[in-house]
C-alpha positions as CSV (number, residue, x, y, z in Angstrom):
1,X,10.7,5.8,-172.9
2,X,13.6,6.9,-171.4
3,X,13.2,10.6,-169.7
4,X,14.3,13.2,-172.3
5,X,14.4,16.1,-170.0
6,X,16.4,16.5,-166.6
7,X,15.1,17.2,-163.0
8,X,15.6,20.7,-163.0
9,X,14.5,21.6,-166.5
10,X,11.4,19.7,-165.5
11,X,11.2,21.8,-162.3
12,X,11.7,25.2,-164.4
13,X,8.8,23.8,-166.5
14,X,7.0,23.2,-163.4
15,X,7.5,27.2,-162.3
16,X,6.6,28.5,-165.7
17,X,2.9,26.9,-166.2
18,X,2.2,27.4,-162.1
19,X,3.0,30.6,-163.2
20,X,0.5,31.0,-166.4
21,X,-2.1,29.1,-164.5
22,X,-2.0,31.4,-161.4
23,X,-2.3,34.0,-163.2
24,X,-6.0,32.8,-165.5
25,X,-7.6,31.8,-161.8
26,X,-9.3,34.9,-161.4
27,X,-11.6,32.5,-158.2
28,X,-12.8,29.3,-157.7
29,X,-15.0,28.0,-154.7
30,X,-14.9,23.9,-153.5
31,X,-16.7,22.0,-150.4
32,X,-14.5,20.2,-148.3
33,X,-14.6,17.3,-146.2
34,X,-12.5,17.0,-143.3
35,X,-12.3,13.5,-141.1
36,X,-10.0,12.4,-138.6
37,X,-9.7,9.1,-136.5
38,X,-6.9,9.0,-133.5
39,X,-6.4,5.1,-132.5
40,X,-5.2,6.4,-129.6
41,X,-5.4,6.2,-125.8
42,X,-8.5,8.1,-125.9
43,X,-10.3,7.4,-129.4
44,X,-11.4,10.7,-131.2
45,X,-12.9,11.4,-134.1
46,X,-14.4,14.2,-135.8
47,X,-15.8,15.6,-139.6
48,X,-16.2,18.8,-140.9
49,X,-17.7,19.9,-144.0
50,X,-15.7,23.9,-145.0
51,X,-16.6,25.5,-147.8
52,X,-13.5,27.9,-149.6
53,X,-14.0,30.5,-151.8
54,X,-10.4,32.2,-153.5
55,X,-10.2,35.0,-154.9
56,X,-6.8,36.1,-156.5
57,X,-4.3,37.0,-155.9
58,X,-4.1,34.9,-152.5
59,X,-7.5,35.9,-151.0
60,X,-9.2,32.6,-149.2
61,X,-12.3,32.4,-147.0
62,X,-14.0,29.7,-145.3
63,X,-17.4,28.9,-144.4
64,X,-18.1,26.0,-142.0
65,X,-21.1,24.2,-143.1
66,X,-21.4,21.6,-140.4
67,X,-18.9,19.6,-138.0
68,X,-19.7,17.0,-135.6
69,X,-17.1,15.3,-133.3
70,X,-14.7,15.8,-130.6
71,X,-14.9,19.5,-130.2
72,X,-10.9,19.3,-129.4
73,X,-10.2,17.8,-132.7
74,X,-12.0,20.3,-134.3
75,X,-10.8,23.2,-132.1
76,X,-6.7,21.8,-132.9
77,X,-6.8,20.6,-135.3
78,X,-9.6,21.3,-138.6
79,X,-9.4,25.2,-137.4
80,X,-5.6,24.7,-137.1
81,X,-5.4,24.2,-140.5
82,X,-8.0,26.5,-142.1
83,X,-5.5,29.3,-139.9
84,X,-2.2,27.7,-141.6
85,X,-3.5,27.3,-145.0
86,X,-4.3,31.5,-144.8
87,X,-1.3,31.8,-143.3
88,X,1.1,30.0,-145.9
89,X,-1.0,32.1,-148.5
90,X,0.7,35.9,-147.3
91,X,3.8,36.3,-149.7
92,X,6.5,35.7,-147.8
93,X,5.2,32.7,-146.4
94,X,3.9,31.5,-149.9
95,X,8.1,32.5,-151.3
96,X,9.7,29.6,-148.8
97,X,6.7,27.3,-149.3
98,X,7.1,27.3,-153.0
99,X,8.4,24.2,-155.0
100,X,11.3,26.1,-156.3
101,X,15.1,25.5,-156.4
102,X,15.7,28.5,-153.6
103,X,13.6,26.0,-151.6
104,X,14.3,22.4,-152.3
105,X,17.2,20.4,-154.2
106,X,15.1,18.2,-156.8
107,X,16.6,14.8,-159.0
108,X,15.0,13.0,-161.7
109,X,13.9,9.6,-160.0
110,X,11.8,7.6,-163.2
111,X,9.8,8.6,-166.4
112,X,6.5,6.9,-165.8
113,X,3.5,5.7,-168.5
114,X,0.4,4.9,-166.5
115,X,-2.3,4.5,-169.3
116,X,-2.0,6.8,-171.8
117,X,-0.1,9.3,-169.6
118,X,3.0,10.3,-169.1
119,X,5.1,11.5,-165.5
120,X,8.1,12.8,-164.2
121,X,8.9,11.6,-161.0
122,X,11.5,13.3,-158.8
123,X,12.8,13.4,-155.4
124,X,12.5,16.9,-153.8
125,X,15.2,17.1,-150.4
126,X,14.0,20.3,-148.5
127,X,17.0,23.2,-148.5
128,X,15.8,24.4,-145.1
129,X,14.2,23.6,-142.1
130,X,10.6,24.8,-141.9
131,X,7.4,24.1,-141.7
132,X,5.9,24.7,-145.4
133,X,8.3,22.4,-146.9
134,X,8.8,18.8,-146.8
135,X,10.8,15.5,-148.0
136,X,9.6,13.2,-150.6
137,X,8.7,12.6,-154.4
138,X,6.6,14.5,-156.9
139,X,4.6,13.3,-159.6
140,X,4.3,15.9,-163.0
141,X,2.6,15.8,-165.8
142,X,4.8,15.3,-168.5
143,X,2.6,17.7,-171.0
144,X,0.8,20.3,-168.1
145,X,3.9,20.0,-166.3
146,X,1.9,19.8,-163.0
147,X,2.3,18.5,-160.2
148,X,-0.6,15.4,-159.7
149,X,1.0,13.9,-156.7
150,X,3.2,14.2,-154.0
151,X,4.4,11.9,-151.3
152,X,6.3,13.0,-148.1
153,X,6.8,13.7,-144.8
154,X,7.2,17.1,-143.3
155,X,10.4,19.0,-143.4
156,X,10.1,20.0,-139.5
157,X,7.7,17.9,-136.9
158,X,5.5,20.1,-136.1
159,X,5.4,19.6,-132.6
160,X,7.2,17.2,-129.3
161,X,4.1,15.1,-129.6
162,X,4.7,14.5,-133.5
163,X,6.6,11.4,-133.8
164,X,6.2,11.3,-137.8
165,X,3.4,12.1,-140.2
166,X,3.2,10.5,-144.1
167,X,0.9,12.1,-146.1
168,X,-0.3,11.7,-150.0
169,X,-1.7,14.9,-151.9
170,X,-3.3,13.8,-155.1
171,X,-4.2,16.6,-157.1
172,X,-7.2,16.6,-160.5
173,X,-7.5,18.2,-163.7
174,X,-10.4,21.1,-163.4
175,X,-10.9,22.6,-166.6
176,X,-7.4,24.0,-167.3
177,X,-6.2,23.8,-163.8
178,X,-5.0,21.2,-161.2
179,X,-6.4,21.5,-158.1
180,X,-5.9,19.2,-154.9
181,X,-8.4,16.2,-154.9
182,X,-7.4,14.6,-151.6
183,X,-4.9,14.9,-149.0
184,X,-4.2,11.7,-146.8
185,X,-1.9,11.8,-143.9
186,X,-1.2,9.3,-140.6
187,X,0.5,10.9,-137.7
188,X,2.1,8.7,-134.9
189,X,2.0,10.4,-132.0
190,X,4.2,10.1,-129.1
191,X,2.9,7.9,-126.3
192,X,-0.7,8.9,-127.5
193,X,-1.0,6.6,-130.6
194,X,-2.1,7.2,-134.4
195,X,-4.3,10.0,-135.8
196,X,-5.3,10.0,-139.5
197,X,-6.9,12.6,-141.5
198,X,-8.5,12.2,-144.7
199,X,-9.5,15.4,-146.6
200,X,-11.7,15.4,-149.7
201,X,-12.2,18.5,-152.0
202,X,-15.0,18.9,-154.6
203,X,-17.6,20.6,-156.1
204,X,-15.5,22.6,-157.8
205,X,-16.8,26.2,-159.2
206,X,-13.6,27.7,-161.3
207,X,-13.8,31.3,-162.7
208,X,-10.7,31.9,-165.2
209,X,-9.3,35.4,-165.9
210,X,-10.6,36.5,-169.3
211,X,-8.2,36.6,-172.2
212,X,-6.0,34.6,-171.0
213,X,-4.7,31.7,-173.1
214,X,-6.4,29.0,-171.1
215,X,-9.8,27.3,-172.3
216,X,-13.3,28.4,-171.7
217,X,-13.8,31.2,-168.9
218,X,-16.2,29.3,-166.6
219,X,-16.0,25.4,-165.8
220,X,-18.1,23.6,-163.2
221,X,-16.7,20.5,-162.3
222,X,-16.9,17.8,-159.7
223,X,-13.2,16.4,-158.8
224,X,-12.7,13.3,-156.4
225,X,-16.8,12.9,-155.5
């Protein structure tokens, strides 16, 4: 079927139910499961296992409930990211971050049919450089308008020793609300070699705002175990 909508009406559809659904997630708590391997001149590995409870409107905390590994991986990078992820959550940082046309120029790539599901794929070019945004594709629902996958690299290398990192978000249906699954990324790191870092998220405990128009007010679901 050929795409009956354009990129940026899909992207204004996109805004709208973020929108709704941000505001009927009154909390939700997952476990998460962080690994990382580095092929590199020193081999490193490490796992953690973070539990996160939100609250809205941008309230997150995390609980570690084990680690094991190289301390430095876990020092740099896993705690790294727990401090970003709070950090893109304050407004301002959550504004430039957002997939919004202040923030990115989007195009209509393909309309796709996988089973009995339909997508809009488009190709989102970051408007500025900075480290919430990125470069790649994004896969939307074509009746939650959601996004259930992205593709990409990172707007801005984070760093001299970043050569280039690819990553895949996939993100699952939880009750009424999309929620990241997994996140997959492989960095190549300059002189050093290749670190990749697999994180899982489940165990899902979703509390929605009550009387709002979305489903039931309590869901427990398991995504991506």
């Amino acid at each position: 079927a050929s795409p009956v909508l354009t990129g940026d009406e899909v992207v204004a559809r996109v805004m709208a139910m973020n929108a709704v659904r941000a505001k009927a997630l009154a909390s939700y708590s997952s476990v998460r499961t962080y690994h990382l391997e580095c092929h590199c001149v020193a081999a490193k590995k490490a796992d953690m296992v973070v539990r996160v409870t939100y609250r809205a409107p941008n309230q997150k905390v995390f609980e570690v409930l084990s680690e094991s590994g190289s301390g430095t991986v876990r020092e740099k990078v896993f705690r790294r990211l727990l401090e970003e992820e709070i950090e893109s959550t304050q407004n301002e940082n959550e504004r430039r971050s957002a997939l919004t046309p202040e923030n990115y120029i989007f195009r209509l790539v393909r309309h796709e049919t996988v089973g009995d599901q339909e997508f809009y794929v488009l190709e989102a070019k970051p408007r500025h450089k900075n480290k919430y945004l990125f470069t790649g594709l994004l896969w939307v629902h074509a009746t939650d308008f959601a996004v259930t996958r992205v593709e990409g690299e990172p707007a801005v290398n984070p760093s001299w020793w970043t050569k280039k990192t690819d990553f895949t978000r996939i993100y699952a249906k939880v009750g009424d609300f999309w929620l990241p699954r997994s996140n997959d990324s492989e960095t190549k790191l300059r002189m050093l070699g290749t670190a990749v870092l697999n994180i899982q998220y489940g165990e899902y405990r979703v509390t929605q705002a009550p009387g709002l128009p979305l489903g039931s007010s309590e869901q427990k679901v398991s995504a991506g175990q």
